[in-house]
Every structure is written in C-alpha cells, then in structure tokens.
PDB file of N, CA, C and O in Angstrom:
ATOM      1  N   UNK A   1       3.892 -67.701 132.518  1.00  0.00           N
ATOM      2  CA  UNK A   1       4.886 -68.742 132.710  1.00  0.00           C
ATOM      3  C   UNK A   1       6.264 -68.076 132.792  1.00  0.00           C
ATOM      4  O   UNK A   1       6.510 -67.176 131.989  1.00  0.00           O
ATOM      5  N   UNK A   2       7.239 -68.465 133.752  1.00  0.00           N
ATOM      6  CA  UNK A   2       8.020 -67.771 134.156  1.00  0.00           C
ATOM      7  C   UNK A   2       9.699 -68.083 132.906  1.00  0.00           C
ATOM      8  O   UNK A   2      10.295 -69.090 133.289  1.00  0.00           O
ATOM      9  N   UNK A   3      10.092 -67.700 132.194  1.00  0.00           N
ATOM     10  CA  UNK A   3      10.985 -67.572 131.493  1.00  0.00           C
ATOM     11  C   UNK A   3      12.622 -67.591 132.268  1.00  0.00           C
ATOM     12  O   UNK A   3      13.201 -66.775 132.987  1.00  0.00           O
ATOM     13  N   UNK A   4      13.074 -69.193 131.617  1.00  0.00           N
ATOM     14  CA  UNK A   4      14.298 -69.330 132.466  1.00  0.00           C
ATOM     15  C   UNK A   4      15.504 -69.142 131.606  1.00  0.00           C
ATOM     16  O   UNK A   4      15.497 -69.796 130.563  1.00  0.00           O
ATOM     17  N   UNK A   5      16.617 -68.323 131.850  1.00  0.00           N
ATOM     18  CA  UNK A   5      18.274 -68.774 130.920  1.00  0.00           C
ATOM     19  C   UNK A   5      19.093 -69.493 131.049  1.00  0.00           C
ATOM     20  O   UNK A   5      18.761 -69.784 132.198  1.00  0.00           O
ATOM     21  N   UNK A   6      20.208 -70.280 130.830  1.00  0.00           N
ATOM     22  CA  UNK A   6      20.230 -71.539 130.966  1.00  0.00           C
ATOM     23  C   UNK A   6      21.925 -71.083 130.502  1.00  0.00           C
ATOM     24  O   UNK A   6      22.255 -71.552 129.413  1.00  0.00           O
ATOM     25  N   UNK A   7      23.049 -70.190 131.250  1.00  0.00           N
ATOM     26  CA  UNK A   7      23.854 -69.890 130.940  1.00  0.00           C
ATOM     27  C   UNK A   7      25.600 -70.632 131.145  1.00  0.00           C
ATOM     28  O   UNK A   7      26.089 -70.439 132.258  1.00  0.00           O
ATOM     29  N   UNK A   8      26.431 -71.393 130.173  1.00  0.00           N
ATOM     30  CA  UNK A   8      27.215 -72.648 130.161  1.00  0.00           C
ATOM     31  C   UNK A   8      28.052 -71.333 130.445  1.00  0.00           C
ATOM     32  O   UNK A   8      27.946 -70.128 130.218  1.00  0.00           O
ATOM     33  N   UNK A   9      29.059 -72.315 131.143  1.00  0.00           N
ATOM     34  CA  UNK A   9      30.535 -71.842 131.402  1.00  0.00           C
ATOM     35  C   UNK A   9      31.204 -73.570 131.538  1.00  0.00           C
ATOM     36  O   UNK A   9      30.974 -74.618 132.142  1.00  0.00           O
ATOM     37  N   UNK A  10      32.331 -72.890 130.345  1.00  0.00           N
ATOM     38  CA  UNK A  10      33.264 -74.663 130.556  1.00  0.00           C
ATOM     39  C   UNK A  10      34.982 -73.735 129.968  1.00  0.00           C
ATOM     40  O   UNK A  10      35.337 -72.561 130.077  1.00  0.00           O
ATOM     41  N   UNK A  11      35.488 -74.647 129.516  1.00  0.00           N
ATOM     42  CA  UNK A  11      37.193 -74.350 129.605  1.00  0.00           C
ATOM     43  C   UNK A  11      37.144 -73.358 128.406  1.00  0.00           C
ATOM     44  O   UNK A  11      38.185 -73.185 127.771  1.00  0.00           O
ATOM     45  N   UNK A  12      36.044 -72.715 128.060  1.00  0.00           N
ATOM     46  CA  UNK A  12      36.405 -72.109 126.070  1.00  0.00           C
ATOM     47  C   UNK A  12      35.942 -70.875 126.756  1.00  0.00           C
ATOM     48  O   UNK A  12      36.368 -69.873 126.184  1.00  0.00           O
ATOM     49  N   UNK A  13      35.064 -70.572 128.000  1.00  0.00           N
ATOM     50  CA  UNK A  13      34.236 -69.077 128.372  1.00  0.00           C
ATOM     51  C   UNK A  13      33.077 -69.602 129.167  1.00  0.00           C
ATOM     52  O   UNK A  13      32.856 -70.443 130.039  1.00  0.00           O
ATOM     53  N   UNK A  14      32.463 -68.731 128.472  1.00  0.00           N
ATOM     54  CA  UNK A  14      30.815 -68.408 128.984  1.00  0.00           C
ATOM     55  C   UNK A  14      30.191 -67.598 127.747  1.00  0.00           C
ATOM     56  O   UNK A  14      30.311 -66.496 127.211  1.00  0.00           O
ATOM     57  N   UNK A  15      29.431 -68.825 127.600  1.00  0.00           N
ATOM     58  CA  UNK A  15      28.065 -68.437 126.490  1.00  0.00           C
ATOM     59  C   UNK A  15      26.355 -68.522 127.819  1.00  0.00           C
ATOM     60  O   UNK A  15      25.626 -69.205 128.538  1.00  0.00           O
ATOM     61  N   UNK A  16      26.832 -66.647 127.011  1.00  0.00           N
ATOM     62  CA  UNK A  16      25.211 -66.520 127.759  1.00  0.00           C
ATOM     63  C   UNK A  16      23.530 -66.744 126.912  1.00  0.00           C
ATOM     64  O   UNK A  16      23.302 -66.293 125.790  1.00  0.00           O
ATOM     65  N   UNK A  17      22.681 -67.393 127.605  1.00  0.00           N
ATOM     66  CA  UNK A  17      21.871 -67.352 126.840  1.00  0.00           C
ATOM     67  C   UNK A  17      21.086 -66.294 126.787  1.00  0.00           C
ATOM     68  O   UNK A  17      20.406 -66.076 127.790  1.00  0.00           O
ATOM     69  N   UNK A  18      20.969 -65.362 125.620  1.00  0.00           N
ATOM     70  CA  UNK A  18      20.237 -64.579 125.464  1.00  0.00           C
ATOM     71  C   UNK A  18      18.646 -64.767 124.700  1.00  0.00           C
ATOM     72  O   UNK A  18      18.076 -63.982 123.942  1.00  0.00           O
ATOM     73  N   UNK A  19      18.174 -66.165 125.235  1.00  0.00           N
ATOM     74  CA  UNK A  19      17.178 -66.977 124.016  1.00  0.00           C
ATOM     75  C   UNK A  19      15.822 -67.131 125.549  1.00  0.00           C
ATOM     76  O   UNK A  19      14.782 -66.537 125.832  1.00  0.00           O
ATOM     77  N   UNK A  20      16.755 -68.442 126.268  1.00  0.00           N
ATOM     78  CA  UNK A  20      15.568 -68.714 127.408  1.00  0.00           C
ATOM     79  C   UNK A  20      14.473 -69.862 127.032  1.00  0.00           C
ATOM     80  O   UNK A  20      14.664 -70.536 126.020  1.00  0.00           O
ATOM     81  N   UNK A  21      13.905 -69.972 127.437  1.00  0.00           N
ATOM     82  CA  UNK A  21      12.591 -71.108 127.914  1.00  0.00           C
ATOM     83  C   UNK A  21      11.507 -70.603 128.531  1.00  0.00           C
ATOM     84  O   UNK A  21      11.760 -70.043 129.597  1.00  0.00           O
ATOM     85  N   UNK A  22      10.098 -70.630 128.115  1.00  0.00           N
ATOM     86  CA  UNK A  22       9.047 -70.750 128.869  1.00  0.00           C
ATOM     87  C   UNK A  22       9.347 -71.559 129.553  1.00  0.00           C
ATOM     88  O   UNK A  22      10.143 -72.303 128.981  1.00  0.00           O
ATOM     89  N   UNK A  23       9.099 -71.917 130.732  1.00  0.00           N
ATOM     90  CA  UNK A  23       8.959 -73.616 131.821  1.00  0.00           C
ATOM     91  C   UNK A  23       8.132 -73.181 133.045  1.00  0.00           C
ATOM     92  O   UNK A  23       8.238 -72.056 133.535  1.00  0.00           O
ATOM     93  N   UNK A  24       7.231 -74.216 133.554  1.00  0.00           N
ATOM     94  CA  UNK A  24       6.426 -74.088 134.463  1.00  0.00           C
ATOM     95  C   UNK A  24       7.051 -73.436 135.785  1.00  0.00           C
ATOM     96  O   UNK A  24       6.584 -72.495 136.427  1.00  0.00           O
ATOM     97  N   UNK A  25       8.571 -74.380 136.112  1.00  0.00           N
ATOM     98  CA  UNK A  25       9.088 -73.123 137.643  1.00  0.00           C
ATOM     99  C   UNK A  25      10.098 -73.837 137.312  1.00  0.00           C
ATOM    100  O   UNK A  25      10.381 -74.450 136.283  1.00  0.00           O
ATOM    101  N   UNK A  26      10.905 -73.609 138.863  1.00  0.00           N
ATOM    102  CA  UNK A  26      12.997 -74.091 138.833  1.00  0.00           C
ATOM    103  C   UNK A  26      12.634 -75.026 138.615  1.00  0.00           C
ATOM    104  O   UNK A  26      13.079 -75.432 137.541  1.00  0.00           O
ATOM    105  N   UNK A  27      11.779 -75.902 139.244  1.00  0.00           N
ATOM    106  CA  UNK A  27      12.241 -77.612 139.130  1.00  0.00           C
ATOM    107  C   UNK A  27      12.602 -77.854 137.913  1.00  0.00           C
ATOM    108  O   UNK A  27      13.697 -78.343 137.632  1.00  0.00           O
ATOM    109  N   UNK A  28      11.398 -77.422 136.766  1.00  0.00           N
ATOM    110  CA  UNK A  28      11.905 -77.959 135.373  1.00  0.00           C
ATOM    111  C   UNK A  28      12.466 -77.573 135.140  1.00  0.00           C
ATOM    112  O   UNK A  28      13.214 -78.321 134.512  1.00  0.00           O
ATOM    113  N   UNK A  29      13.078 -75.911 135.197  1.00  0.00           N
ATOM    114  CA  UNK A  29      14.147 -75.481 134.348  1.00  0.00           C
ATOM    115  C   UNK A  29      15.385 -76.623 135.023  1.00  0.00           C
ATOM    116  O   UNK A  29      16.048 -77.203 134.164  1.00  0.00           O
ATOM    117  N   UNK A  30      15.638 -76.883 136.179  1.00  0.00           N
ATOM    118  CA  UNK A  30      16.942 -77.543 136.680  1.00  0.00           C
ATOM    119  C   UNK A  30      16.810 -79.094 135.929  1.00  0.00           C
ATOM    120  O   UNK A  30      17.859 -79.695 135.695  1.00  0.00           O
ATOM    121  N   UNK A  31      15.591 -79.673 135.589  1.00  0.00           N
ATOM    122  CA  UNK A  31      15.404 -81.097 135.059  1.00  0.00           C
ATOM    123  C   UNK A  31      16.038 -80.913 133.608  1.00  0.00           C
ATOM    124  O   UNK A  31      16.900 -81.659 133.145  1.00  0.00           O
ATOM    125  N   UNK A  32      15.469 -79.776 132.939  1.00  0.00           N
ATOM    126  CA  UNK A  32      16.437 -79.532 131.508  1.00  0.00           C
ATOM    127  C   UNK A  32      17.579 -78.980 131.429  1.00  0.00           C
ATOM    128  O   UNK A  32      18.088 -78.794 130.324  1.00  0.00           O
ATOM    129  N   UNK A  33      18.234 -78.593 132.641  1.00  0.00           N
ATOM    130  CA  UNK A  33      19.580 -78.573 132.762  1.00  0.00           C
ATOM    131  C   UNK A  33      19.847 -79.651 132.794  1.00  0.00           C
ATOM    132  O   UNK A  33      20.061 -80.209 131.718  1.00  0.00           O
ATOM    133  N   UNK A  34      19.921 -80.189 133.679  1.00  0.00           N
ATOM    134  CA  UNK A  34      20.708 -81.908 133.793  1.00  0.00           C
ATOM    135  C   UNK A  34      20.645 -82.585 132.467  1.00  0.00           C
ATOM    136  O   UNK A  34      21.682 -82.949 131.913  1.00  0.00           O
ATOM    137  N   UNK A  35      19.152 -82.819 131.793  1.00  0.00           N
ATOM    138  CA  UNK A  35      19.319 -83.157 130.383  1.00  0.00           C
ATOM    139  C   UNK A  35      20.470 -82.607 129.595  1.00  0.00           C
ATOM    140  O   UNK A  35      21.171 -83.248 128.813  1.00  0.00           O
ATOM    141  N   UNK A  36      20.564 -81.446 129.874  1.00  0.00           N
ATOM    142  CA  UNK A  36      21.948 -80.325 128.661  1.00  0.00           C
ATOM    143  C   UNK A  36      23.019 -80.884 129.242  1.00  0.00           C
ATOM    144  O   UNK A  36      23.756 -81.464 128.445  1.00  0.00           O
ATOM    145  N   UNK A  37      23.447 -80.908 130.691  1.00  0.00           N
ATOM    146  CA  UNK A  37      24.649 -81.332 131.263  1.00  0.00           C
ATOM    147  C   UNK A  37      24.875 -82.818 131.005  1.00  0.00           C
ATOM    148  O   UNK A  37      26.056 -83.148 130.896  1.00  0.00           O
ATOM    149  N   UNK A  38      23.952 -83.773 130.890  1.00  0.00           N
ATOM    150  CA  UNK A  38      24.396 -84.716 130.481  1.00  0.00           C
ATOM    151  C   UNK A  38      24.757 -85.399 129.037  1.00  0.00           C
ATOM    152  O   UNK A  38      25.296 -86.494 128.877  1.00  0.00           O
ATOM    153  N   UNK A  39      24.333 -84.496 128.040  1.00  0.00           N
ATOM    154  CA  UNK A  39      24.284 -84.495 126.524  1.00  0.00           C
ATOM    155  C   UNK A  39      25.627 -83.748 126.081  1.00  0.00           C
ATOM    156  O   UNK A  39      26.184 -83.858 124.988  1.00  0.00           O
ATOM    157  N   UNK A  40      26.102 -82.813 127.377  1.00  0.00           N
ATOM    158  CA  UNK A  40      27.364 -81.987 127.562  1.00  0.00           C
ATOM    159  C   UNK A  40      28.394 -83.363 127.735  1.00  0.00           C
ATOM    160  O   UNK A  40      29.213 -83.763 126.907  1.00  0.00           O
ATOM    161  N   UNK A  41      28.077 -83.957 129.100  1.00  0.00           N
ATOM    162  CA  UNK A  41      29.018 -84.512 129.530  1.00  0.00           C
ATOM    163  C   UNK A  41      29.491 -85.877 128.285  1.00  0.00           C
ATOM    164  O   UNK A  41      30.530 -86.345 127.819  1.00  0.00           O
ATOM    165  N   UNK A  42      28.264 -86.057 128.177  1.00  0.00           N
ATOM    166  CA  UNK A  42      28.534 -86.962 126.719  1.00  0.00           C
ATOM    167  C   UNK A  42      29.844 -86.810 126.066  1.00  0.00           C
ATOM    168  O   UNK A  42      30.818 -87.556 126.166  1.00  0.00           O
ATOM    169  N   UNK A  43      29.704 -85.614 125.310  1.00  0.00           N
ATOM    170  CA  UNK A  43      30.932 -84.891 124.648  1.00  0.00           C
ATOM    171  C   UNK A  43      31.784 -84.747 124.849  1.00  0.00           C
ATOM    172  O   UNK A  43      32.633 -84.960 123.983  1.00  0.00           O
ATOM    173  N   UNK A  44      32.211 -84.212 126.331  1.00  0.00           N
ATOM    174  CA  UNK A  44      33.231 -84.215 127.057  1.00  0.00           C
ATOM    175  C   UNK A  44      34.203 -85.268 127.385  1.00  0.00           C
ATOM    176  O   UNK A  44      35.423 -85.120 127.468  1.00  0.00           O
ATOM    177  N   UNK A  45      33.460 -86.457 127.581  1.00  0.00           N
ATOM    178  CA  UNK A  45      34.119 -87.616 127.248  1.00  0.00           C
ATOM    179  C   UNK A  45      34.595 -88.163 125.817  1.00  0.00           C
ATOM    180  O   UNK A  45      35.475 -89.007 125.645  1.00  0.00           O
ATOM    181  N   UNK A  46      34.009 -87.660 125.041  1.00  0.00           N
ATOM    182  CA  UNK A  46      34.668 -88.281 123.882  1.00  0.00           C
ATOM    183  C   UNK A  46      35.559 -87.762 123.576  1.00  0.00           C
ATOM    184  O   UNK A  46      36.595 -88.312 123.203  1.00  0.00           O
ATOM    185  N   UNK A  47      35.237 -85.797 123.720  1.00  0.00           N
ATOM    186  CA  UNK A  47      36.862 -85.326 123.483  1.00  0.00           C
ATOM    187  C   UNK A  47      38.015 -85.254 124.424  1.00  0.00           C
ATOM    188  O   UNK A  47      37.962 -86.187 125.225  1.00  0.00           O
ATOM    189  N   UNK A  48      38.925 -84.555 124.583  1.00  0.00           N
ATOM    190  CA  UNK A  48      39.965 -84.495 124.645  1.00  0.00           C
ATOM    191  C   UNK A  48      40.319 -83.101 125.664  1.00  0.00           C
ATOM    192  O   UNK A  48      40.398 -81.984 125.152  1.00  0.00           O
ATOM    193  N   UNK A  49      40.466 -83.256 126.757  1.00  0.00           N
ATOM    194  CA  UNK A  49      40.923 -82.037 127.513  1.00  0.00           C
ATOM    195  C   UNK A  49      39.999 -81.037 128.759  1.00  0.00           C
ATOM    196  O   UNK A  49      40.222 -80.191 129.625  1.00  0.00           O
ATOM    197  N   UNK A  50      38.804 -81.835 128.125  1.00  0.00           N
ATOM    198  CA  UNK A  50      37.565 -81.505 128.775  1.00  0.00           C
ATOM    199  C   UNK A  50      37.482 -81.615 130.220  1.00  0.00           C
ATOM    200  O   UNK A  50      37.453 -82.760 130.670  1.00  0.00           O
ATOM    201  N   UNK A  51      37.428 -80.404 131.231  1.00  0.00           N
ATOM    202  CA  UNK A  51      37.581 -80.972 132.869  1.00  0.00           C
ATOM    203  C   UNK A  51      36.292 -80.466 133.404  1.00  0.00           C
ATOM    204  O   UNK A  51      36.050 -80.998 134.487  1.00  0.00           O
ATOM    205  N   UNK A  52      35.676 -79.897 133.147  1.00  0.00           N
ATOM    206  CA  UNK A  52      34.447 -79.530 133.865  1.00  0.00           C
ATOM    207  C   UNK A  52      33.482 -78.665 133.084  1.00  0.00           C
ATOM    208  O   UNK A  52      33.969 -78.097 132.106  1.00  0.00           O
ATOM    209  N   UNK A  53      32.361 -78.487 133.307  1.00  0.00           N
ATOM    210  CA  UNK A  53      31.004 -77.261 132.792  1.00  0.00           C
ATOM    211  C   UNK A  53      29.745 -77.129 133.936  1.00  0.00           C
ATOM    212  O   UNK A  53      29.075 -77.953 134.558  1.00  0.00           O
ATOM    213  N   UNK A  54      29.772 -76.302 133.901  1.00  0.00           N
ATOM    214  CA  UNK A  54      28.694 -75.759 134.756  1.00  0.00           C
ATOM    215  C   UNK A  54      27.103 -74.816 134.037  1.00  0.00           C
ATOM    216  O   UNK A  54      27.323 -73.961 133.178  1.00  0.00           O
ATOM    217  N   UNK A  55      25.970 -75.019 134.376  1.00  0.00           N
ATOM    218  CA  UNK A  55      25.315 -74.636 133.581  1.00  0.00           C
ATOM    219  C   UNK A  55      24.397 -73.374 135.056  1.00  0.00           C
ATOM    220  O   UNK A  55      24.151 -73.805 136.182  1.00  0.00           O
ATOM    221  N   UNK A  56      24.128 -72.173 134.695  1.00  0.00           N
ATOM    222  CA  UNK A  56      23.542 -70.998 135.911  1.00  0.00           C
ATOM    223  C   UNK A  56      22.166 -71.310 135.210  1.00  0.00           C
ATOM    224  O   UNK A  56      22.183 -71.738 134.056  1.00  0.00           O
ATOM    225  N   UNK A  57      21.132 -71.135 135.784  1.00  0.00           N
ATOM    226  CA  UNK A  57      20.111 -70.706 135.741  1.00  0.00           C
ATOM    227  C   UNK A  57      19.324 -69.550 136.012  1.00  0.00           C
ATOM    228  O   UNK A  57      18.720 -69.569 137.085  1.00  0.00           O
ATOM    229  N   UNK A  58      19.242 -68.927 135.560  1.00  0.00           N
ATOM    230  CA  UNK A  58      18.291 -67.391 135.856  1.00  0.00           C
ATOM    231  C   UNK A  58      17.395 -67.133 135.746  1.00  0.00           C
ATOM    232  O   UNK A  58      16.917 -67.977 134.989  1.00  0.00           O
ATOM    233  N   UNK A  59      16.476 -66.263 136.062  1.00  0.00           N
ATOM    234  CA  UNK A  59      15.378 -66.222 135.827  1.00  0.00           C
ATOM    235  C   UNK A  59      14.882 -64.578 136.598  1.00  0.00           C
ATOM    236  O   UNK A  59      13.724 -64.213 136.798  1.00  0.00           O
ATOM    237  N   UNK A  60      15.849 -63.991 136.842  1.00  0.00           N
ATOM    238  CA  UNK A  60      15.263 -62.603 137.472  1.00  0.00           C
ATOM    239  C   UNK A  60      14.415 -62.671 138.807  1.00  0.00           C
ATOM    240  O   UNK A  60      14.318 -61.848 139.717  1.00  0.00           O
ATOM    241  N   UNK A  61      13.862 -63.848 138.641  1.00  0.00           N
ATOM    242  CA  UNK A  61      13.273 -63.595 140.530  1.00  0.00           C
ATOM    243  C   UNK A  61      13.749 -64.848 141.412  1.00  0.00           C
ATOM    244  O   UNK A  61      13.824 -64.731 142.635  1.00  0.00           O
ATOM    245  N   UNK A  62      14.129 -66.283 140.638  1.00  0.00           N
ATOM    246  CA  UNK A  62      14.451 -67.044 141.499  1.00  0.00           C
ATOM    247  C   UNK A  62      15.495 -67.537 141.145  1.00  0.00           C
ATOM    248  O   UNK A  62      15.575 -67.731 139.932  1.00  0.00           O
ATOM    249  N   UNK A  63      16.489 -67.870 141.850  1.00  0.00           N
ATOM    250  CA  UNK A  63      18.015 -68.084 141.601  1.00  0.00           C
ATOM    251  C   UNK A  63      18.940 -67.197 141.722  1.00  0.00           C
ATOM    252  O   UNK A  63      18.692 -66.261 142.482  1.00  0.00           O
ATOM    253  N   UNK A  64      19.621 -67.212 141.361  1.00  0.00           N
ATOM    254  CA  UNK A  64      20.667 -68.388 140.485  1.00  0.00           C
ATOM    255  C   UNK A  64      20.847 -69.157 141.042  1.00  0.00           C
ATOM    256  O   UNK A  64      21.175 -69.149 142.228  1.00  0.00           O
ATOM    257  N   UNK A  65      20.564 -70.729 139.831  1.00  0.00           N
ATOM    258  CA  UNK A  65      21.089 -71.872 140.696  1.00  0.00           C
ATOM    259  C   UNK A  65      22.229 -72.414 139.513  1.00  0.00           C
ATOM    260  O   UNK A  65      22.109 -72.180 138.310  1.00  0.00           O
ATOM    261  N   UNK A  66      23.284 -73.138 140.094  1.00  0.00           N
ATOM    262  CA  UNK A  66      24.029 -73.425 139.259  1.00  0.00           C
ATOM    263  C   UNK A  66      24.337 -75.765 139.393  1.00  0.00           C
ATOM    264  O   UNK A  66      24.737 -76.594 140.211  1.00  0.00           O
ATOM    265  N   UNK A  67      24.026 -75.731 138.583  1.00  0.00           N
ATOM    266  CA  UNK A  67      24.653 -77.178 138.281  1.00  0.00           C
ATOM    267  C   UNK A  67      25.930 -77.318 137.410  1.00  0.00           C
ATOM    268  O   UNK A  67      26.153 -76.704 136.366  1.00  0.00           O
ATOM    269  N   UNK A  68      26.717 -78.215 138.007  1.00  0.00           N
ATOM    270  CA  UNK A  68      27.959 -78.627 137.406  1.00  0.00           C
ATOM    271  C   UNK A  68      28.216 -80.296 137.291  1.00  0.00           C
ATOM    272  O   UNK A  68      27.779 -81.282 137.885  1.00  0.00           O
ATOM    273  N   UNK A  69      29.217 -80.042 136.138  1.00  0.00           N
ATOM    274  CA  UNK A  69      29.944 -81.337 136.280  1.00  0.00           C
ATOM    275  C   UNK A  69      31.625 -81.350 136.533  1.00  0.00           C
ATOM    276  O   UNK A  69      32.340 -80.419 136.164  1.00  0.00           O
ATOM    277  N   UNK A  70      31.964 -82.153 136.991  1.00  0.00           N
ATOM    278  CA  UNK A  70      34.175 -81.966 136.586  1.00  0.00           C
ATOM    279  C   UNK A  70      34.232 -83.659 136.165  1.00  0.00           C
ATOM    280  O   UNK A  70      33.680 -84.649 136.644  1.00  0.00           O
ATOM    281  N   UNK A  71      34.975 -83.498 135.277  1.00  0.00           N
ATOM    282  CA  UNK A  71      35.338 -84.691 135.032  1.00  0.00           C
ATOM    283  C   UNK A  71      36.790 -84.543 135.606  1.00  0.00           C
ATOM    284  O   UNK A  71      37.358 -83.452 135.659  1.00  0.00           O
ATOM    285  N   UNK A  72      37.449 -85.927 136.107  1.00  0.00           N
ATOM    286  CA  UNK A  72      39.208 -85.921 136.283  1.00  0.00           C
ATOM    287  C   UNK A  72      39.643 -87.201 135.615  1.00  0.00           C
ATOM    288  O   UNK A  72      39.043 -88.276 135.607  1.00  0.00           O
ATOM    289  N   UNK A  73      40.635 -86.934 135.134  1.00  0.00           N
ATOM    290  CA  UNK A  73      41.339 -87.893 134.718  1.00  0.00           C
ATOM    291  C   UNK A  73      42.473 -88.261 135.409  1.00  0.00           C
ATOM    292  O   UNK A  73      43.225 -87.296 135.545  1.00  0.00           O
ATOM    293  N   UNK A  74      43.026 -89.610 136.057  1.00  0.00           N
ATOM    294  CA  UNK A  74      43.683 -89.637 136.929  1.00  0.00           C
ATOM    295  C   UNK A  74      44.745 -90.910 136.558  1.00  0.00           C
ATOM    296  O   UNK A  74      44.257 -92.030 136.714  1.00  0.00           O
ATOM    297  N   UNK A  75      46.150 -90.848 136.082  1.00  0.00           N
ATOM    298  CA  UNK A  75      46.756 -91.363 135.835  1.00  0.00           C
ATOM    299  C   UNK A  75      47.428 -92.143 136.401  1.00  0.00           C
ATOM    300  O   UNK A  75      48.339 -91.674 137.083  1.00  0.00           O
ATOM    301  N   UNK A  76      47.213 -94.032 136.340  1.00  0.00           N
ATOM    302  CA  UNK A  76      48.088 -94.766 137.958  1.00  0.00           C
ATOM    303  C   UNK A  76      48.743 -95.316 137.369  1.00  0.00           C
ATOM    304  O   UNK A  76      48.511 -95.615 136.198  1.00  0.00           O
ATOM    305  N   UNK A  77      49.698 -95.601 137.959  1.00  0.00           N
ATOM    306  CA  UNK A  77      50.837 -96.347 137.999  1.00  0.00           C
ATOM    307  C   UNK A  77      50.746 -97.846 136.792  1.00  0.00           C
ATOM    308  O   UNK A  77      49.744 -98.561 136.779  1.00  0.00           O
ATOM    309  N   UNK A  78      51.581 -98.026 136.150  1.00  0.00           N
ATOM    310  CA  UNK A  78      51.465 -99.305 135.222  1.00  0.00           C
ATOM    311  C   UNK A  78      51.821-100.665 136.330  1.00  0.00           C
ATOM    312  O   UNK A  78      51.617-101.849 136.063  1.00  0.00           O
ATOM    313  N   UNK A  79      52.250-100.264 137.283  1.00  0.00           N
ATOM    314  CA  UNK A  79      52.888-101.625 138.032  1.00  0.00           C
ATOM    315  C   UNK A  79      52.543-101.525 139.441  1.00  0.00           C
ATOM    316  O   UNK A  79      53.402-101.130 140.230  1.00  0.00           O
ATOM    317  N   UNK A  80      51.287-101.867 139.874  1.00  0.00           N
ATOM    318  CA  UNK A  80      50.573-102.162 141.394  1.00  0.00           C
ATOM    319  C   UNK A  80      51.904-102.820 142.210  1.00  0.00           C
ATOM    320  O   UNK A  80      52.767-103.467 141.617  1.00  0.00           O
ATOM    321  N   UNK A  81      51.924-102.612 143.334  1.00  0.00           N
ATOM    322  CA  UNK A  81      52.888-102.978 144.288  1.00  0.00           C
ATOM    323  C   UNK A  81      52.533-104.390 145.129  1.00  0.00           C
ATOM    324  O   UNK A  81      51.407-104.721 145.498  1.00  0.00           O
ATOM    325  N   UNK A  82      53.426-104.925 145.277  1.00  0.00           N
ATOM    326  CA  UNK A  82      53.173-106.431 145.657  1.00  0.00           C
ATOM    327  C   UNK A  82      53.100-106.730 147.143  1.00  0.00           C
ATOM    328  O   UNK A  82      52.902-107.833 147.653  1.00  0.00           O
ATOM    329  N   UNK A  83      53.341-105.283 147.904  1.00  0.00           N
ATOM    330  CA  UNK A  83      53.343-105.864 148.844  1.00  0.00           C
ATOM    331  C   UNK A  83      54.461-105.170 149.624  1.00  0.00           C
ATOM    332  O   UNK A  83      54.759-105.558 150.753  1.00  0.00           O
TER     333      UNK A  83
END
C-alpha cells in the first residue's frame, strides 16, 4: 500500500509531514486532504487573519498534487448608492 505525506503550508510556514498514511492510491489520499482542509478551513474562519492554506501531497512516485483554500475578506461600503 502506497504511503502518502500530507504537507500544510499557511501564513505561520510549512509543516512537513514526516509521519504519512498507508492509503489505497491519490484518490484517497486527496479525499483526506479535503477532510484536513476543511477542518482547517473551519478554524480559519473563526480566527482572525487567516487568508489561505494549501495542503501538497507526496508520495515519491505520484504527484505532487496540491489542494488549497484562500479565504478573502472584503470590506464594502456602509452606504449603497441610490442611484
């Protein structure tokens, strides 16, 4: 079974995983990314300053594939125009 790493980059660095996953092939490793990215993005919303994370996948023979998120925050106007 092919052994995948699952390496984050967001606004603090890049934490590499030096740990990994057994998983059957990419598909799943990319299905338990999205799970992490969305348990990420979770967080990201609650705190404060948070604009994006991206998670690489490796695996030594297939990839790198990378999934991301960006969040923006976009500040409008208090007073819509009439016209």
């Amino acid at each position: 079974m092919p052994h995948y790493y699952f390496d984050v980059h967001d606004k603090d660095g890049i934490f590499h995983d030096e740990v990994g996953l057994d998983l059957p092939d990419m598909e799943t490793a990319i299905t338990e990314a999205r799970r992490a990215l969305a348990d990420m993005t979770k967080e990201m919303l609650i705190g404060a300053g948070a604009e994006g994370i991206q998670i690489i996948i490796h695996d030594g023979a297939n990839g790198p594939v990378r999934l991301s998120v960006s969040l923006e925050t976009t500040r409008l106007g208090e007073h819509r125009p009439d016209g």
